[in-house]
C-alpha positions in Angstrom: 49.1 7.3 -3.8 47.3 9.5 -6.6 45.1 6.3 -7.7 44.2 5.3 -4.0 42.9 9.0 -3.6 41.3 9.2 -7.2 39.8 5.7 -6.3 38.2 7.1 -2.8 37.0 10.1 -4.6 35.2 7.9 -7.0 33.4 5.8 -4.4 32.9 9.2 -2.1 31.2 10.4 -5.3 28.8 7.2 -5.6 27.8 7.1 -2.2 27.1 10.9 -2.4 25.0 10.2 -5.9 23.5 7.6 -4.7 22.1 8.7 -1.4 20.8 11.9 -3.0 19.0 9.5 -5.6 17.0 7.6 -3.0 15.2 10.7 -2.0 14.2 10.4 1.6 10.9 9.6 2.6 8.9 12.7 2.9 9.2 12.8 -0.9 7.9 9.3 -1.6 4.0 9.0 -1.8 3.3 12.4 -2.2 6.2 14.1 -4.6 6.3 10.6 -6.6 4.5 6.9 -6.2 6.2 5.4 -3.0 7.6 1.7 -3.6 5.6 -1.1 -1.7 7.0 -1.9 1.5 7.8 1.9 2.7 6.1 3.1 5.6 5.1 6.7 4.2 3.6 9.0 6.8 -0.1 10.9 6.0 -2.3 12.8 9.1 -0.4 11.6 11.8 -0.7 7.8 10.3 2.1 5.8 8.7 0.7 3.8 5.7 2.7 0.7 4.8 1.3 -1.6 1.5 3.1 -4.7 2.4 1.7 -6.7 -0.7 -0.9 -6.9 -3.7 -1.6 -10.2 -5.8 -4.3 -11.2 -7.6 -6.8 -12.9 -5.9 -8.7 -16.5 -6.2 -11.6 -17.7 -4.0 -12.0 -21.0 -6.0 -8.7 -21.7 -3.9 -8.6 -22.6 -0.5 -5.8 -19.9 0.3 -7.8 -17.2 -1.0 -11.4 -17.9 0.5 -10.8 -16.3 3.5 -10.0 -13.1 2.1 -13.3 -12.9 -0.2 -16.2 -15.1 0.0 -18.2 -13.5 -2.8 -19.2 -14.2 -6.0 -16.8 -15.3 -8.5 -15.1 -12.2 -11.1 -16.6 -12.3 -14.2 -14.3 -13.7 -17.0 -13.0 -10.6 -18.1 -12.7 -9.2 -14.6 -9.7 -10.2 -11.9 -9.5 -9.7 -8.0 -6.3 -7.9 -6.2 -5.8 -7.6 -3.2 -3.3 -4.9 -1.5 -2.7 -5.9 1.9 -1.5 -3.0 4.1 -0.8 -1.3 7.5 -1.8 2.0 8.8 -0.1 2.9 12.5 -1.0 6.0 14.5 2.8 7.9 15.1 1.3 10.7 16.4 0.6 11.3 20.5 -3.4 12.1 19.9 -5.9 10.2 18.1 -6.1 10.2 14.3 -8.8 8.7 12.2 -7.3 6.2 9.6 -8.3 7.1 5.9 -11.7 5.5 4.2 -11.1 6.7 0.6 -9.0 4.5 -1.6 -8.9 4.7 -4.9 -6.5 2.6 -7.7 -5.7 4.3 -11.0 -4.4 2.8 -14.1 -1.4 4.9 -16.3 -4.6 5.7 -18.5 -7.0 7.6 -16.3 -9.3 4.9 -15.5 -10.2 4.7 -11.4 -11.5 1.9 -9.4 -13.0 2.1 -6.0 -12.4 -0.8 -3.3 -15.0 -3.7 -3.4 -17.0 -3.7 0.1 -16.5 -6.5 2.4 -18.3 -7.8 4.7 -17.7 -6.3 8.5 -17.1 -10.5 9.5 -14.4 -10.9 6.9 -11.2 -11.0 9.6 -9.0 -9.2 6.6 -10.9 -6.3 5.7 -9.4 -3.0 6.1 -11.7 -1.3 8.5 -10.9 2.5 9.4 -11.6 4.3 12.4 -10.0 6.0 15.3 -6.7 5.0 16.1 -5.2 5.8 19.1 -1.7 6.4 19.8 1.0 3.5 19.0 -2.5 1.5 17.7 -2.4 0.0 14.2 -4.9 -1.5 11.8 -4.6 -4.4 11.2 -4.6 -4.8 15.4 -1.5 -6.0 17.0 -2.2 -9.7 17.8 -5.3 -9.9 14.5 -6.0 -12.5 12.5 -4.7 -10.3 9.7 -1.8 -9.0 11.6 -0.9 -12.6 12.6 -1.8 -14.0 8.8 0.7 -14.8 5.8 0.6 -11.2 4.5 0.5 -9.4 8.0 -1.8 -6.5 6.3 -5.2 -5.6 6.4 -7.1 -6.0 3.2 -8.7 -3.7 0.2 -10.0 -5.6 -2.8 -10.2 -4.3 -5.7 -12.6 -5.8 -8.9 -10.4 -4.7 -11.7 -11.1 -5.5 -15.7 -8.2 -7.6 -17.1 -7.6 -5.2 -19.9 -6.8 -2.6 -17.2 -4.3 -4.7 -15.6 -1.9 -4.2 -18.8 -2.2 -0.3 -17.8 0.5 -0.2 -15.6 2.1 1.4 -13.3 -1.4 0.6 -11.3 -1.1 3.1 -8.3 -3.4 3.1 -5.1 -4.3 6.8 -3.7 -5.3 7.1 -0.1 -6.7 10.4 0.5 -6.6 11.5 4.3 -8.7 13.2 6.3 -7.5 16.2 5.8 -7.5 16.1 2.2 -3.8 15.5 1.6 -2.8 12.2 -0.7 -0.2 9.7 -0.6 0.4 7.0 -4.2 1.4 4.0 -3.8 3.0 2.2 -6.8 1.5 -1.6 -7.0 3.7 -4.0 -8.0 1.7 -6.3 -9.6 
């Protein structure tokens, strides 16, 4: 009887420890990077960065996503592929100022794409319940079911990792995204 109670006090214990360890989700993004995947909220919007790869547009899987000119050879192309969802019951402006930092300082603004691409993150006024990419999109529809920022990074900077990706709001608040990359 003593070891079945010291055994459920040691699992009470790890549940408890382990619970308080996730954090909840008000912390991530803002307190510390939030992990890829989680839906953090920022000015009424929840921001969601599904996935971020490097990109190629000499292959036919990646030439939708950037028809530009090719990186130079000591350049790369990412891509982080995310959602942003108005949760709030008035209109909200989705952010336009993203920004992905290396562990070293260094800071690299999105690369513009053209308003045809079908990928490219576009923000504006979202109303309630709407999301970018759109419900129904090409993007939304698409392999990585985000909307897309590309980012023209030098290879050297690539080994400075954690990368993370800030999205500033509108009202001046920040959410970090760790990249797994």
């Amino acid at each position: 009887m003593v070891r079945l109670r010291l055994t459920l006090a040691a699992c009470l214990l790890v549940l408890v420890t382990g619970a308080a360890a996730c954090g909840n989700d008000e912390e991530q993004g803002v307190e510390a990077p939030a992990r890829e995947g989680l839906a953090v909220n920022l000015d009424g919007i929840d921001y969601n960065v599904f996935l971020t790869r490097q990109l190629n547009p000499a292959i036919q899987e990646d030439e939708a996503y950037y028809a530009g000119p090719e990186p130079r050879p000591s350049e790369t192309l990412y891509g982080v592929f995310l959602q942003a969802c108005n949760t709030s019951k008035d209109q909200r402006d989705s952010a336009d100022r993203f920004t992905v930092k290396d562990n070293q300082g260094n800071e690299f603004q999105p690369v513009q794409l053209p308003s045809e691409n079908r990928f490219a993150y576009s923000p504006r006024r979202l109303d309630p319940d709407e999301c970018i990419p759109e419900s129904g999109s090409f993007a939304q529809l698409g392999p990585t079911g985000g909307s897309l920022l590309l980012f023209k990074l030098p290879l050297k900077n690539t080994e400075n990792r954690p990368l993370e990706l800030e999205i500033q709001g509108t009202a001046g608040d920040k959410l970090t995204y760790e990249l797994d990359i």
